[in-house]
C-alpha positions as MATLAB code, in Angstrom:
seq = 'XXXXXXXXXXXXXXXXXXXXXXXXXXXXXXXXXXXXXXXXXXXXXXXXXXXXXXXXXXXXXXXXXXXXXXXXXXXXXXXXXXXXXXXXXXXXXXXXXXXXXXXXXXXXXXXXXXXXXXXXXXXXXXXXXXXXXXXXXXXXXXXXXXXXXXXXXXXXXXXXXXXXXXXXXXXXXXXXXXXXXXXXXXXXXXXXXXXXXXXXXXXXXXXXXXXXXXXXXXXXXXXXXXXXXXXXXXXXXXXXXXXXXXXXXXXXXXXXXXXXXXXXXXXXXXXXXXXXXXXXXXXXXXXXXXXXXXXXXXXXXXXXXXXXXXXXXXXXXX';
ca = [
       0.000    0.000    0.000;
       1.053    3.542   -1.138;
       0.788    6.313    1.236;
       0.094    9.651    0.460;
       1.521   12.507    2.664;
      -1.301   13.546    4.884;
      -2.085    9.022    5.436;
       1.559    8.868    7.108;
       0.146    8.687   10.533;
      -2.030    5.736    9.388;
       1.223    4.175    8.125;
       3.208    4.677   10.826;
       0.261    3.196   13.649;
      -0.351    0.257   10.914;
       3.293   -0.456   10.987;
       3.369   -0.580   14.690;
       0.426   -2.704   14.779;
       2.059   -4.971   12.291;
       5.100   -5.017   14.710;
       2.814   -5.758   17.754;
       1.645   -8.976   15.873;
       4.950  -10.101   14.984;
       6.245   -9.746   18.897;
       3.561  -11.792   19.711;
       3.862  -14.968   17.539;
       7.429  -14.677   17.716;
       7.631  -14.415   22.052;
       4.779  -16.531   22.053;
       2.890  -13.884   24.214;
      -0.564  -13.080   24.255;
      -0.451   -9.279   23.339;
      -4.101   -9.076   21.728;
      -5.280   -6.090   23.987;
      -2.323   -4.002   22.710;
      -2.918   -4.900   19.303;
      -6.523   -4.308   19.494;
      -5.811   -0.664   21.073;
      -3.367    0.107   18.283;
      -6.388   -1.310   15.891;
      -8.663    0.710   17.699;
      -6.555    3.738   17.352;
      -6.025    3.498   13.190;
     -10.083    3.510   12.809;
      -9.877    6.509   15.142;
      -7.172    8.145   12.937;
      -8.699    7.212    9.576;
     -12.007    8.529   10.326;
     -10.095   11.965   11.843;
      -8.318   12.302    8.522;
     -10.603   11.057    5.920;
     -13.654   12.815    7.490;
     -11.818   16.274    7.222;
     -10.407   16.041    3.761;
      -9.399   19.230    1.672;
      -9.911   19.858   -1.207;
      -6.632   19.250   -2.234;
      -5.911   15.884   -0.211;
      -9.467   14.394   -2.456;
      -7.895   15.290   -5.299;
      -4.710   13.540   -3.989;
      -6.544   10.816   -3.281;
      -8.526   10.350   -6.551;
      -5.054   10.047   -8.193;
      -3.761    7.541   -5.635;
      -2.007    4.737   -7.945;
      -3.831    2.075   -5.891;
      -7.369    2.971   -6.987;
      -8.966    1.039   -9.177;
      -9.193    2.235  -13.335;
     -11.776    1.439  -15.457;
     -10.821   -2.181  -16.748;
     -11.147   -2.915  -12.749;
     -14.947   -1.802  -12.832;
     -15.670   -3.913  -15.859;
     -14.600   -6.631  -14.398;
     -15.879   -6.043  -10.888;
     -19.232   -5.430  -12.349;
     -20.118   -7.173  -15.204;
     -21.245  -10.790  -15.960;
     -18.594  -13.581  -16.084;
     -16.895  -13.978  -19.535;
     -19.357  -11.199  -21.176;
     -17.078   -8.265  -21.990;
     -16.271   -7.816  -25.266;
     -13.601   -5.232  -26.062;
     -14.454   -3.376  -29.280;
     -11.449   -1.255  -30.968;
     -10.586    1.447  -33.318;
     -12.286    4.375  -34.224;
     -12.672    3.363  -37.894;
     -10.632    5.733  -39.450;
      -7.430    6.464  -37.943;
      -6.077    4.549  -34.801;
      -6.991    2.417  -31.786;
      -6.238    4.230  -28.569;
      -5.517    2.660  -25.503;
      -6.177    5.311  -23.117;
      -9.812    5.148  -23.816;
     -11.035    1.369  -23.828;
     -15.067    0.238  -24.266;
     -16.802   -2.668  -25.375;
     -20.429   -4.583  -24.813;
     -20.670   -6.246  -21.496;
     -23.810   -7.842  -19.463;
     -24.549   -6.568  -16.023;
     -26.813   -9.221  -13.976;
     -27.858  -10.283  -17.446;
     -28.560   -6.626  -18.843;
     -26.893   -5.586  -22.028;
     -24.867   -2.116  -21.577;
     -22.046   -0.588  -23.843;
     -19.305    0.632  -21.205;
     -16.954    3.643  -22.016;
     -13.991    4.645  -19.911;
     -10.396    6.333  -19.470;
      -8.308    4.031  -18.537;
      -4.605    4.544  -16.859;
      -1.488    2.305  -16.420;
      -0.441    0.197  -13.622;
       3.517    0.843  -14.402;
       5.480    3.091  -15.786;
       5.215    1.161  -19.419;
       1.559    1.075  -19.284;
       1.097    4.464  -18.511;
       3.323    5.415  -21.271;
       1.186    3.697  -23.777;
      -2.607    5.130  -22.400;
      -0.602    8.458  -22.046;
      -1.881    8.410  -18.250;
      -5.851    8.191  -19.260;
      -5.420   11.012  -21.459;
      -7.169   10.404  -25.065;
      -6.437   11.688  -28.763;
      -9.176   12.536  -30.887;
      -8.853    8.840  -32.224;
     -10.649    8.153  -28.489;
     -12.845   10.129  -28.338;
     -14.489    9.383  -32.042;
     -13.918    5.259  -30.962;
     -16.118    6.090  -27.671;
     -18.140    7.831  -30.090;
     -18.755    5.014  -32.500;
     -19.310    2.946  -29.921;
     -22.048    4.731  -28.272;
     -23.962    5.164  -31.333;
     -23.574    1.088  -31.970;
     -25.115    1.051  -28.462;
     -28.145    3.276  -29.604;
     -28.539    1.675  -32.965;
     -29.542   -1.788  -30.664;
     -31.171    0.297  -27.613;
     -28.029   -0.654  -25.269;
     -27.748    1.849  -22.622;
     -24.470    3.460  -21.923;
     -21.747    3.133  -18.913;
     -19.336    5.771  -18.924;
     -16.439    5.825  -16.491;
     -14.145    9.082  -16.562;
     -10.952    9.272  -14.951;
      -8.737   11.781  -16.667;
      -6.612   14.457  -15.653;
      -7.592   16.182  -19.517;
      -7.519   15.493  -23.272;
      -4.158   14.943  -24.339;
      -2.339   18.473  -25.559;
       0.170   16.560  -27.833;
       0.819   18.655  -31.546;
      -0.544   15.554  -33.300;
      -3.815   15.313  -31.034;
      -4.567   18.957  -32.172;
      -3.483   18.377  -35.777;
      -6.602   15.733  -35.720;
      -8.813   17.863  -34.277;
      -8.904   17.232  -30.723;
     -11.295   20.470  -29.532;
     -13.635   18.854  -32.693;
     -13.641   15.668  -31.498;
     -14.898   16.525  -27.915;
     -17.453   19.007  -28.784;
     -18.778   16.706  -31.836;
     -18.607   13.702  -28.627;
     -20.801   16.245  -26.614;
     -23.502   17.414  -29.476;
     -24.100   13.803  -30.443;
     -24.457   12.724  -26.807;
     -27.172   15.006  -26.055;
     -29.443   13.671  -29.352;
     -28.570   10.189  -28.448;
     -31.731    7.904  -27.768;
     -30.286    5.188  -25.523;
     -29.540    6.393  -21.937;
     -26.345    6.755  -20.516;
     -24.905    6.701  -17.426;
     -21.555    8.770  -16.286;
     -18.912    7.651  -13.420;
     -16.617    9.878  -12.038;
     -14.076    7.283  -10.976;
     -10.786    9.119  -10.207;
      -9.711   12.776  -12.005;
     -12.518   14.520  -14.175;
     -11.006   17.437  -15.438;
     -12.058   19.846  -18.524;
     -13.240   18.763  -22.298;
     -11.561   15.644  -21.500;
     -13.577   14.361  -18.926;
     -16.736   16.154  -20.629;
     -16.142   14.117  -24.150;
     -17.745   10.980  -22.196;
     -19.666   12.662  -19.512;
     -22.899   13.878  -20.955;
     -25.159   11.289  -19.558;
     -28.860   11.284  -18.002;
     -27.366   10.483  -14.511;
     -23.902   12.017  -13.801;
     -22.358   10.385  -10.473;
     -19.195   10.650   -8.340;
     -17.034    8.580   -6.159;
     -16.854   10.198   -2.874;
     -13.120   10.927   -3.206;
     -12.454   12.194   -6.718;
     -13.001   15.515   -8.700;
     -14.413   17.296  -10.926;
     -14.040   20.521  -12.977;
     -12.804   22.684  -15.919;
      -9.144   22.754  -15.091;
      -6.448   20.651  -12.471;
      -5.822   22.594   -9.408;
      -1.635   22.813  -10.968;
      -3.258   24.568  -14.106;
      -5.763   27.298  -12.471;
      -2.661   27.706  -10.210;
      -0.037   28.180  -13.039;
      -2.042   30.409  -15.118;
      -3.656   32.610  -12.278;
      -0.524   33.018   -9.824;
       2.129   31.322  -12.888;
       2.803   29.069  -10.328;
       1.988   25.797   -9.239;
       2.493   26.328   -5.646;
      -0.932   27.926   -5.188;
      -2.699   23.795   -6.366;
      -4.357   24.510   -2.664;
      -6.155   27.498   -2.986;
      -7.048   26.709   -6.548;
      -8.354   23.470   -5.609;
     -10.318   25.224   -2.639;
     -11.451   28.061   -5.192;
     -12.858   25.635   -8.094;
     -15.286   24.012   -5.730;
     -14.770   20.650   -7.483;
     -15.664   18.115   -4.373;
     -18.588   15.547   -5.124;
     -20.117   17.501   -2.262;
     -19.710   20.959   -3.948;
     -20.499   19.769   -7.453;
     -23.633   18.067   -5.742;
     -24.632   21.409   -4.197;
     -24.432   23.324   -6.915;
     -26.652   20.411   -8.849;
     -24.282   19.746  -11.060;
     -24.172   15.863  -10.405;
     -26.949   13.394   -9.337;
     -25.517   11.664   -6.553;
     -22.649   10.679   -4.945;
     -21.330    6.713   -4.794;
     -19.517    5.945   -1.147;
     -16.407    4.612   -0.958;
     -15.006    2.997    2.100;
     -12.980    4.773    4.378;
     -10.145    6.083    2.700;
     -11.139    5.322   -1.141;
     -11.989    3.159   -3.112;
      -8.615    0.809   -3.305;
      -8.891    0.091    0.117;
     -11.715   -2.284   -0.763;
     -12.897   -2.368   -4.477;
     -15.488   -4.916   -3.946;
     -17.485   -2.796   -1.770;
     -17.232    0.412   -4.713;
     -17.705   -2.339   -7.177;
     -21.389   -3.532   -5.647;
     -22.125    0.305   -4.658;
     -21.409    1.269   -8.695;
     -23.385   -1.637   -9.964;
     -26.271   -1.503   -8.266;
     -26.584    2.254   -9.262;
     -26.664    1.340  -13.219;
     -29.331   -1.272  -12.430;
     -31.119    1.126  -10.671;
     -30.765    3.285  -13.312;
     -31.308    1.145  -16.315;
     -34.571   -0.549  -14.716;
     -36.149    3.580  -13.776;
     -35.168    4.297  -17.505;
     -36.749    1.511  -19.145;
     -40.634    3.342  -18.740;
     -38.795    6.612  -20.648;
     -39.505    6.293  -24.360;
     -36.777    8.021  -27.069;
     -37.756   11.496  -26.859;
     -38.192   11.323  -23.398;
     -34.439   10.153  -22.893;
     -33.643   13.137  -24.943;
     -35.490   15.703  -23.511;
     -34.225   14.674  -19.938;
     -30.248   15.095  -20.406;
     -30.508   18.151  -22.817;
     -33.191   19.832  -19.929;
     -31.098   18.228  -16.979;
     -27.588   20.737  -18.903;
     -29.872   23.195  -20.192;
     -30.782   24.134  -16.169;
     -26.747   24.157  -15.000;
     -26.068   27.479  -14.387;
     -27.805   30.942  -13.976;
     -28.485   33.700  -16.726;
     -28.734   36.919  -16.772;
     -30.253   39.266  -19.396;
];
């Protein structure tokens, strides 16, 4: 387990409990009681820490290496055997840093969508950290309106710290890609469901969120920009990440006051890698909730509900 700066007093009372257990089977003495008050003292800790969060320690956290990436949800939450990995965007390139494919969930067919990061420095080279080309984006694309042509509703999952900002990925049209992704998302007739699994930031995240039902994780963000980037261009510097995380109000809790999400999926204490399972179940049975409440909605109704749900973000003024 990786431990991020503000979890080193977790580490250091799990590594004395860990020490307290050893002493004991290797003495042979019964030192249970100490063990359990160390025990008792790391729930104490974790919910001290974790229930006072910044909003720079949950961004932190969403990008903790340990958390679990799309591929992990697919196969935490679908059917045995059922993916199917579909590739290519049909006219220029696979990219691996946005993966999809048709999948059952308890025996319901759904098209899932998602970012998708490395595990090592290799993979994370090749899926450019979760950030997509344009070649992603028009994939997801294609594969969303596959979903639509057979009534499939749509899983996205979006963990991405942005679009990537190579020369090439502008060359083939990366701001076209992401706003044709959004304008064909909001006429699509299937429902869809977004995840905000780790990072959501800017067009990047927005190229596969447009759904009906926009959800997430307790510990991840979402916004326009990174924290580093409001900081660099406001203050040109990043040390000022804290008060520009603070300022962008990008917490599930903020973005859920401001009714810019639907809801909020728990984690357990201390995110989501700490036990996937339990995210895994608490994911799942929101798409089936979702997917049975939108089977009454016909077409048009599907429509009018995610362009209405965007169309009310936001105040104007005349």
């Amino acid at each position: 387990m990786e431990y991020l700066d503000f979890e080193l007093p977790i580490k250091e009372l799990e590594e004395k409990y860990q020490t307290c257990s050893m002493v004991g089977q290797d003495a042979e003495i019964n030192m249970k009681l100490a063990c359990s008050q160390i025990k008792d003292k790391i729930a104490k800790k974790k919910k001290e820490i974790y229930g006072n969060l910044t909003p720079w320690q949950t961004v932190q956290l969403s990008r903790h290496p340990d958390r679990p990436y799309t591929l992990d949800y697919i196969e935490g939450i679908a059917d045995p055997d059922s993916f199917i990995e579909l590739h290519g965007d049909r006219s220029f390139a696979d990219d691996p840093a946005m993966v999809g494919g048709l999948a059952k969930i308890d025996g319901h067919r759904v098209m899932i969508v998602g970012t998708q990061k490395g595990r090592n420095t290799k993979e994370r080279q090749k899926r450019r950290f979760g950030m997509s080309n344009p070649e992603g984006y028009r994939k997801a694309l294609r594969l969303m309106r596959l979903a639509e042509k057979f009534s499939i509703p749509v899983v996205t999952f979006v963990d991405t710290p942005g679009a990537f900002p190579g020369i090439d990925a502008e060359e083939r049209g990366q701001g076209e890609a992401i706003a044709r992704n959004i304008f064909e998302m909001m006429l699509m007739k299937t429902p869809i469901f977004s995840y905000v699994i780790g990072e959501g930031a800017s067009g990047g995240a927005l190229g596969i969120g447009a759904g009906n039902k926009v959800y997430m994780l307790q510990y991840t963000w979402y916004s326009v920009i990174s924290p580093e980037s409001c900081s660099s261009i406001l203050w040109r510097s990043w040390e000022y990440k804290e008060a520009a995380a603070s300022a962008l109000k990008l917490t599930p809790k903020d973005m859920l006051k401001n009714k810019l999400i639907d809801g909020i999926i728990e984690e357990p204490l201390g995110g989501a890698h700490y036990n996937p399972k339990v995210v895994f179940e608490n994911v799942k049975d929101s798409i089936l909730q979702n997917i049975k409440a939108f089977k009454k909605f016909s077409e048009g109704e599907i429509i009018q509900q995610r362009q209405e749900k965007f169309v009310a973000m936001g105040k104007f003024k005349g």
